[in-house]
C-alpha positions in Angstrom: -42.2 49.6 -42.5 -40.0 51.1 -40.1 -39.5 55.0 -40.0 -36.3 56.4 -38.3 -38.2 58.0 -35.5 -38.4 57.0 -32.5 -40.1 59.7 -29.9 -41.8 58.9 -26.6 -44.2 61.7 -25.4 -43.4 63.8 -28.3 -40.1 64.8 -27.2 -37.5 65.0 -30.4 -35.1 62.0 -29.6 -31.3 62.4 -29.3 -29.4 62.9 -31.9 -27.5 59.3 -33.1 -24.2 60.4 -33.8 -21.4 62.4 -32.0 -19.1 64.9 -33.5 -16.5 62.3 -33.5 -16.0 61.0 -36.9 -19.8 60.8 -38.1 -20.9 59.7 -41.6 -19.7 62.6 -43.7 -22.9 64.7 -45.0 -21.1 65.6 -48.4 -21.0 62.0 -49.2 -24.3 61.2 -47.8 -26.0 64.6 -49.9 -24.4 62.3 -53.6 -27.3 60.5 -53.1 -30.4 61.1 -55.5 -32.6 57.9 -54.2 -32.9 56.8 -57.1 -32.9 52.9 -56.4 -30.6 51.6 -59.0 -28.8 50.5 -55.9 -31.6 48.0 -54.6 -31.7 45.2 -57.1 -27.9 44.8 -56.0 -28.2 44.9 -52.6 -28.6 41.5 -50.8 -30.4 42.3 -47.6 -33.0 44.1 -49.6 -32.9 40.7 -52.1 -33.9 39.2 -49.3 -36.5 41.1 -47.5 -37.7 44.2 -49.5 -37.6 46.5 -47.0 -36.3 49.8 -47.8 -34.6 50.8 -44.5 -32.2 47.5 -45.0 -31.3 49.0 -49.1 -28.5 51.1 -49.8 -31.2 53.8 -50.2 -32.9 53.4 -46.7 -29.4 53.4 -44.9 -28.2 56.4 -46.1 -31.6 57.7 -45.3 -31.0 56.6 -42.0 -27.7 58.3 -41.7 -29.1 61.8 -42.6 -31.5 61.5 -40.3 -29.1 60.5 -37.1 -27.3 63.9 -38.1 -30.7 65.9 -38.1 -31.7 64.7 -34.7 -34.5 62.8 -36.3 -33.0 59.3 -35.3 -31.8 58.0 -32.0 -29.1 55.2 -32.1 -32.0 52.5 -30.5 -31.8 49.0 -31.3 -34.3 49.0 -34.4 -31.6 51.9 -35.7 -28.5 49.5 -35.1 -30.0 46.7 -36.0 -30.5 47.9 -40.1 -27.0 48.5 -39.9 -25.5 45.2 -38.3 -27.9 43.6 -41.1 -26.1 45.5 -43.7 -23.2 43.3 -45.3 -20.9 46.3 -46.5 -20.6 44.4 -50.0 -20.2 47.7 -51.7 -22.6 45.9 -54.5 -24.3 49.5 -54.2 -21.4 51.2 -55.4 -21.1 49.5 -58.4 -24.7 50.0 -59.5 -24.5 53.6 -58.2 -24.5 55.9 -61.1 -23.9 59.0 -58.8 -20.8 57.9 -57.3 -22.0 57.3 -53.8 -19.1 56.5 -51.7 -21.0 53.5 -49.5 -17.5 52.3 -47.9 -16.5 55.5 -45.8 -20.4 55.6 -44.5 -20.6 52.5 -43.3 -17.6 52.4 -41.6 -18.3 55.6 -40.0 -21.7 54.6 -39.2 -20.1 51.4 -37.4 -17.4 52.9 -35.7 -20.3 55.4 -33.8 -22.4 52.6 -33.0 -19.5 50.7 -31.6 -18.7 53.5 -29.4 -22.1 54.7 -28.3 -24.6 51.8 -28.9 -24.7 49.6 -25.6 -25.1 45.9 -27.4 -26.7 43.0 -25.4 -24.0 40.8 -22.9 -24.3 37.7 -25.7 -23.3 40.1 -28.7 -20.5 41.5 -26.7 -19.1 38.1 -25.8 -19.3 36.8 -29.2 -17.6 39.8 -31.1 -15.2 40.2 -28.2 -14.7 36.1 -28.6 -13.8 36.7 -32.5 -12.2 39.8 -31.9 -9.6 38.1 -29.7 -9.2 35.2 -32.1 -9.3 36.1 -35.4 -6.7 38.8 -36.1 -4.2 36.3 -34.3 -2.8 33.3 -36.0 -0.8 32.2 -33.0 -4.0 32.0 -31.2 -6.0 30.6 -34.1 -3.6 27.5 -34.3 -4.5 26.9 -30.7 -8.0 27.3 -31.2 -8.3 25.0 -34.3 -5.6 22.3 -33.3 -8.8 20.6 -31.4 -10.8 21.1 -34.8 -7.8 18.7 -36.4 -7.9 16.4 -34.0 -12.1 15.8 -34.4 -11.8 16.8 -38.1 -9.9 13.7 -38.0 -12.6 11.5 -36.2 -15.6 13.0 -38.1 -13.8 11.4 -41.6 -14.6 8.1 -39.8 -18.5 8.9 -39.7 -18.3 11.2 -43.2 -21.5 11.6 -44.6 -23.9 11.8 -41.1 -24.8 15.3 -41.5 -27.5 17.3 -41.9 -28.8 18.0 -45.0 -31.6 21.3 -45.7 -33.8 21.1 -48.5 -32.9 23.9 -50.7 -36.4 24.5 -50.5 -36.7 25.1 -47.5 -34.0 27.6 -47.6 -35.5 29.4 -50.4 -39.2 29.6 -48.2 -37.2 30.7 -45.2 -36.2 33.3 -47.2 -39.2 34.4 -49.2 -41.4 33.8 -45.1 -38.5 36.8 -44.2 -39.3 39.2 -46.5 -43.0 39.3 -45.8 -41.9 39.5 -41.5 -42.7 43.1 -40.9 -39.2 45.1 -39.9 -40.2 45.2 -35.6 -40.4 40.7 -36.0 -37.2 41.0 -37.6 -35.9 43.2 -35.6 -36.8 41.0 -32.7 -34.7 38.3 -33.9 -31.5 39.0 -33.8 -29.1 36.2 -33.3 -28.5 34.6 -30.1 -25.5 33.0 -28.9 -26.3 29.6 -29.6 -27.3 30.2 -32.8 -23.8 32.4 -33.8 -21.9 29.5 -32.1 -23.3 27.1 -34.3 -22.7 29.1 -37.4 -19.4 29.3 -36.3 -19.2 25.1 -35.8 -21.4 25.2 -39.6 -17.8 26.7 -41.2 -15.1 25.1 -39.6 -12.4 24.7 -42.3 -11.1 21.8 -42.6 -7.3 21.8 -41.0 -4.6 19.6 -40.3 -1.5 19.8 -38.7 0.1 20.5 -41.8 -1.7 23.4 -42.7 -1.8 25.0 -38.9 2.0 25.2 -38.8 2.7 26.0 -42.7 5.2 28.7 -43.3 6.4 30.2 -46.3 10.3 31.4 -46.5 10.9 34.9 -45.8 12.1 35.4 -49.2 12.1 33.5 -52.2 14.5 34.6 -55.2 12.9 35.4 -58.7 13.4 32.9 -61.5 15.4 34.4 -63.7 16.3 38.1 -63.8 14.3 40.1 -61.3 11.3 42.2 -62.6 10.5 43.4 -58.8 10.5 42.7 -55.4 7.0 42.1 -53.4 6.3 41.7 -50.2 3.6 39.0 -49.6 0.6 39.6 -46.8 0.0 35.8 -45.9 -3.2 37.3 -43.8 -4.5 35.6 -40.9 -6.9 32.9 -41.5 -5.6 32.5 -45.2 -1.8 31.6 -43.0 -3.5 29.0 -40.7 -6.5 28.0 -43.2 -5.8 27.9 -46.3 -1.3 28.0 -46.3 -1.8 26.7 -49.7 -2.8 30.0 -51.2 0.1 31.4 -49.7 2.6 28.9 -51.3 1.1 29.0 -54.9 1.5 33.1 -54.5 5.1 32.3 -53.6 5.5 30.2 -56.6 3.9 32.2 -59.1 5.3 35.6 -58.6 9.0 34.1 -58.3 8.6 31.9 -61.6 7.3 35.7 -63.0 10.8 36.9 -62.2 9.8 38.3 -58.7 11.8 38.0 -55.3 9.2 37.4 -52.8 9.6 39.1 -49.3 7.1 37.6 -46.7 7.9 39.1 -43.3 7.7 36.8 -40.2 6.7 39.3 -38.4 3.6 40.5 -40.1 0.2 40.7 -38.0 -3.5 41.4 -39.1 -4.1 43.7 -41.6 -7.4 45.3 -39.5 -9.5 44.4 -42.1 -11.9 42.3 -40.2 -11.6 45.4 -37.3 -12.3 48.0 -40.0 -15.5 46.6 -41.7 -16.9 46.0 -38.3 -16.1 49.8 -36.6 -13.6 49.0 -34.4 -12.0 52.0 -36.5 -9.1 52.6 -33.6 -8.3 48.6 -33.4 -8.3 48.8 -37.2 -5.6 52.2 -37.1 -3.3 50.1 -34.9 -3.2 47.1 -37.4 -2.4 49.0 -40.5 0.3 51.3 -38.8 1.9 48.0 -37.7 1.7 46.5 -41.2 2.9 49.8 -43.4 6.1 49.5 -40.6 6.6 46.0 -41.2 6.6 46.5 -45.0 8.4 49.6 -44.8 11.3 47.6 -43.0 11.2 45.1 -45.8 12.0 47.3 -48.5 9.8 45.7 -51.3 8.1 47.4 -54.6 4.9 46.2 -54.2 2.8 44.7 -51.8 0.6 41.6 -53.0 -2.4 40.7 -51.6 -4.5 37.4 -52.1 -7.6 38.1 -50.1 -9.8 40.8 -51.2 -11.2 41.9 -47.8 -7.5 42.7 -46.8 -6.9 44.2 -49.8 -9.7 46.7 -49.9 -8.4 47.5 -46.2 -5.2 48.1 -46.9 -5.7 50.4 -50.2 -7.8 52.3 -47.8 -5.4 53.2 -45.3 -4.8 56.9 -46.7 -8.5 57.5 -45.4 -8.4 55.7 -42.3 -5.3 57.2 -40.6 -6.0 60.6 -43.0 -6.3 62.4 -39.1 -3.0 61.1 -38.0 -0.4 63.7 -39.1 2.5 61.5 -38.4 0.9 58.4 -40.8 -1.5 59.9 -42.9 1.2 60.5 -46.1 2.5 57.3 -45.2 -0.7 55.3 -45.5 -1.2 57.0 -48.7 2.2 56.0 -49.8 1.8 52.2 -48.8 -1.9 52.1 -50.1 -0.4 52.7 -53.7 2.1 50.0 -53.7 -0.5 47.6 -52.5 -1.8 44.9 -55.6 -4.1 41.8 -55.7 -2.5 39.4 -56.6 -4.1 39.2 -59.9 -3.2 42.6 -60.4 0.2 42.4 -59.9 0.6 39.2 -62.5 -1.1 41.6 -64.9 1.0 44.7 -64.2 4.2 42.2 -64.4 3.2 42.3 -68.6 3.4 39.2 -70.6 4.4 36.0 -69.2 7.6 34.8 -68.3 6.6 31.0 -67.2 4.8 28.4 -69.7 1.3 27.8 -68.5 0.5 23.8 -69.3 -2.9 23.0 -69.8 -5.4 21.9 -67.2 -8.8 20.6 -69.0 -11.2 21.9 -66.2 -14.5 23.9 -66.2 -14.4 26.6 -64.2 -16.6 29.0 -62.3 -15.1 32.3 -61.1 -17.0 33.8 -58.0 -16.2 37.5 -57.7 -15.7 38.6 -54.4 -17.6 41.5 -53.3 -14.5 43.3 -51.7 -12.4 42.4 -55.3 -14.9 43.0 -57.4 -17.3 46.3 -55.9 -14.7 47.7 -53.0 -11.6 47.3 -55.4 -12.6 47.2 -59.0 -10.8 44.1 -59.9 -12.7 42.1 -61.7 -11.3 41.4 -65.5 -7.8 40.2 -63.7 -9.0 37.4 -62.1 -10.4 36.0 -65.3 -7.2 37.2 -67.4 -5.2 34.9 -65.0 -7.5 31.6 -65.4 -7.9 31.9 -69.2 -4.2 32.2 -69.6 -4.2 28.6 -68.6 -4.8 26.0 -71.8 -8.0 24.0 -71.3 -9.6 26.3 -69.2 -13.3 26.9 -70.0 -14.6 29.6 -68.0 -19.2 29.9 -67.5 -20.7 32.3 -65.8 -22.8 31.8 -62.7 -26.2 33.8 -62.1 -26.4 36.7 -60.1 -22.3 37.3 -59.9 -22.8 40.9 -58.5 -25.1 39.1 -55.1 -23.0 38.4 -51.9 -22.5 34.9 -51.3 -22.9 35.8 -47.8 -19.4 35.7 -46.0 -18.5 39.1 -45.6 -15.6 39.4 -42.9 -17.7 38.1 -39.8 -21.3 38.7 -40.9 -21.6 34.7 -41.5 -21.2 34.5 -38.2 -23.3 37.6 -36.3 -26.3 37.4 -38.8 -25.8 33.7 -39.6 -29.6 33.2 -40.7 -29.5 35.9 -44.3 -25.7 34.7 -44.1 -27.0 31.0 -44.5 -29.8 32.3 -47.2 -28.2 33.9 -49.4 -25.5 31.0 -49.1 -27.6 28.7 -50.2 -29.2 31.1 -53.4 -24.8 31.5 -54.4 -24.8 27.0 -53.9 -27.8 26.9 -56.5 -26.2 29.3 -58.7 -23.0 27.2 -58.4 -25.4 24.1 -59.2 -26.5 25.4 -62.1 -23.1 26.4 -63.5 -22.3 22.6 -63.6 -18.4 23.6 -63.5 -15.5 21.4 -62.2 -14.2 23.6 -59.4 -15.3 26.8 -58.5 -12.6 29.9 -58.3 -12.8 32.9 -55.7 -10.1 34.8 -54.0 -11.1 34.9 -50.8 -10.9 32.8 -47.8 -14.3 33.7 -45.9 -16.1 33.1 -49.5 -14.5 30.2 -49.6 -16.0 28.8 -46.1 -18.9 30.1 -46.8 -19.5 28.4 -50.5 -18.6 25.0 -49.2 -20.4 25.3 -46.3 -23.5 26.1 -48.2 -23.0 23.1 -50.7 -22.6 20.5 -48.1 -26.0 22.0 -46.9 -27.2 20.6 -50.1 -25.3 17.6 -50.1 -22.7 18.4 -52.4 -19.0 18.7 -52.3 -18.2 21.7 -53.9 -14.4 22.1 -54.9 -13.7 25.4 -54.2 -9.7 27.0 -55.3 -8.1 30.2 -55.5 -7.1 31.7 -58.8 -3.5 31.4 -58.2 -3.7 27.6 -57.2 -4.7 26.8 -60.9 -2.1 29.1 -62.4 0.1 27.5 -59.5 -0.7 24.3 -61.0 -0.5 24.9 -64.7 2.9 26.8 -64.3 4.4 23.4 -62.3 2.7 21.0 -64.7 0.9 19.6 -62.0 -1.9 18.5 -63.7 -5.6 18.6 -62.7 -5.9 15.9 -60.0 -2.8 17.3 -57.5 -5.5 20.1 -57.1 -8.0 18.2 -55.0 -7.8 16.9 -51.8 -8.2 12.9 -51.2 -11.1 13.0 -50.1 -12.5 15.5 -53.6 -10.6 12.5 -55.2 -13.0 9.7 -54.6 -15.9 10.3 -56.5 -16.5 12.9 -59.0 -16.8 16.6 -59.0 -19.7 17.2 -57.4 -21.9 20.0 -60.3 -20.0 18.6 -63.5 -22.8 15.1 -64.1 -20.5 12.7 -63.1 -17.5 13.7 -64.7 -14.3 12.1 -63.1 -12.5 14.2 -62.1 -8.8 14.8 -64.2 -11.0 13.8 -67.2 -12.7 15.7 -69.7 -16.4 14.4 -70.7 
């Protein structure tokens, strides 16, 4: 195993971290090792080494402080492995606050760690992209396009043996930590894991919009402002619409400013801490401007961000009390349709089997968790199952997927076999990047998983849409792919 030290000729090696905003040793001095935090964490799942647990990390952190750690690449490289699911704060029973380490920890190695030329290509590449919708249309428009010829030779792709997956894993943990260290992900390979998740677009869903505001139903409970995020605006415009639709049929006017840019959740959770300062003093402006009561939120990675705003811009006199201020107004949107009280719209009944996902940054970064599953068994005919390991990362995690793509892709495919198992109709998570990533993983093992957001089923029973409206054409053909053979719109 690998030790933090790392001394040549017995000289003491220099320190890791800078003054500048280091991992704060009160919160790093909460931890008693006692390893309730291992089970849950995924790279330790996957490879048993303690340095890439919860536990070694923090371990890790203390010793860059002492002195006994220099930031080298076998340093870095336990903390680029580490997905920031904040599953270790859930199982934490001495209130270890994960979050505000790791980001510091990430926003020194940003700064002082000289990464290879491929790495900073790639994450300058996404970087550039990914916070931008109007550059994310260009990007994808192409993707339409071949998206469009690839339907034509549907079902020519390649198709891993979930065993395999499972041995690549299992072959992983027994690599000792300087192998694994050596393999860190080339270019090609993050290029392809990037081409492996491609959502499926059209021009449709590139140039969606939602209005700007959409009057409550009825008499008005509140007004919300909507973040329509960036890939969830381009990707999945849907999500956005069905938000629209239910808060306003719950007696809300919906602000969605056209204005809005990137929340900096993607900068954030990678350390690009001043890139991620600039984003969220944009966005409380913005929503400042529009005047709203709350602030609803549909994917959980920008929601974490943004209730953490208060701490990231807590140095900046002139925004600090108003990132606190904003933070507090921000809701998932689950939240908010609890908070709203009891219903105001009929839910009709949709006879589906459903299997809710919990998003890491929902569920262990926000606490939201019972919400979700309020909102779907408010719908008649709803049958909700559990899956298997619901507190393990699916493997998404803002960009991890694509700059560890290889324990991205494992522990992928371990969520697809738990989704397997569950033998539900559609699976339910509210997130875009789990989305990708959990139908990304099933087509690895030759399924078709149907994959919604909460709000699209509530969307759907509200509007008396029915069951089949909710999948796509293609979804339509056959039948659901983990319910044995059951046609989808029918109950067996």
């Amino acid at each position: 195993m690998a030790t933090p030290h790392d001394t040549r000729s017995g000289d003491r090696p220099e320190a890791a971290f800078d003054a500048h905003h280091a991992p704060d040793r009160q919160l790093i001095d909460t931890c008693v090792h006692c390893g309730f935090c291992l089970p849950s964490c995924p790279t330790y799942a996957l490879w048993g080494e303690e340095m890439d647990s919860p536990r070694g990390r923090i371990y890790l952190m203390r010793a860059g402080l002492d002195a006994r750690a220099e930031m080298n690449r076998a340093f870095v490289r336990h903390f680029d492995a580490c997905l920031g699911c904040m599953a270790c704060v859930t199982a934490c029973p001495s209130g270890v606050q994960y979050s505000p380490l790791i980001e510091a920890t990430r926003g020194q190695i940003e700064r002082r760690f000289d990464r290879s030329l491929a790495d900073r290509v790639f994450r300058a590449l996404v970087f550039a992209l990914f916070p931008y919708p109007a550059r994310m249309r260009i990007a994808l428009a192409p993707l339409a396009i071949l998206q469009y010829v690839g339907r034509r030779f549907q079902g020519r792709h390649d198709v891993r043996d979930s065993r395999n997956a499972h041995d690549r894993g299992g072959l992983r943990g027994l690599r000792g930590d300087s192998e694994r260290v050596a393999l860190q992900p080339g270019l090609l390979a993050r290029l392809r894991a990037m081409l492996e998740l491609a959502p499926p677009v059209t021009w449709g869903s590139l140039f969606s919009r939602v209005p700007a505001r959409t009057p409550a139903v009825g008499e008005r409970r509140m007004t919300v402002g909507l973040l329509t995020g960036c890939v969830q605006r381009v990707v999945f415009p849907q999500v956005n619409t069905a938000t629209v639709n239910v808060l306003a049929a719950e007696g809300c006017d919906v602000v969605a400013p056209a204005d809005q840019g990137c929340c900096g959740a993607l900068a954030l959770h990678a350390g690009r801490l001043d890139e991620a300062r600039a984003f969220a003093r944009k966005t409380i402006e913005t929503f400042e401007r529009a005047g709203v009561d709350r602030i609803a939120v549909n994917a959980a990675g920008c929601g974490s961000s943004m209730k953490e705003y208060g701490q990231l811009l807590a140095d900046d006199a002139a925004w600090a009390g108003r990132a606190r201020e904003f933070s507090a107004r921000v809701r998932d949107v689950s939240e908010l349709v609890a908070e709203l009280g009891p219903p105001r719209a009929a839910r009709h009944p949709l006879a589906l089997t459903i299997a809710y996902h919990d998003a890491c940054h929902l569920a262990h970064a926000q606490g939201v968790r019972q919400q979700p599953r309020d909102l779907l068994r408010s719908i008649p005919g709803v049958r909700l199952v559990p899956l298997a390991e619901p507190e393990l990362c699916c493997g998404s995690a803002g960009i991890y997927n694509l700059v560890e793509p290889d324990a991205a892709r494992d522990l992928g495919d371990r969520k697809a076999a738990h989704i397997e198992a569950a033998q539900a109709d559609v699976v339910a998570t509210a997130n875009p990047g789990c989305t990708l990533q959990i139908v990304a993983a099933a087509r690895r093992r030759g399924a078709a998983v149907v994959v919604r957001h909460p709000i699209e089923l509530l969307d759907a029973s509200i509007r008396e849409k029915g069951v089949v409206p909710l999948f796509t054409r293609s979804e339509k053909r056959g039948t659901t792919p983990f319910s044995d053979g059951a046609v989808l719109g029918r109950r067996r």
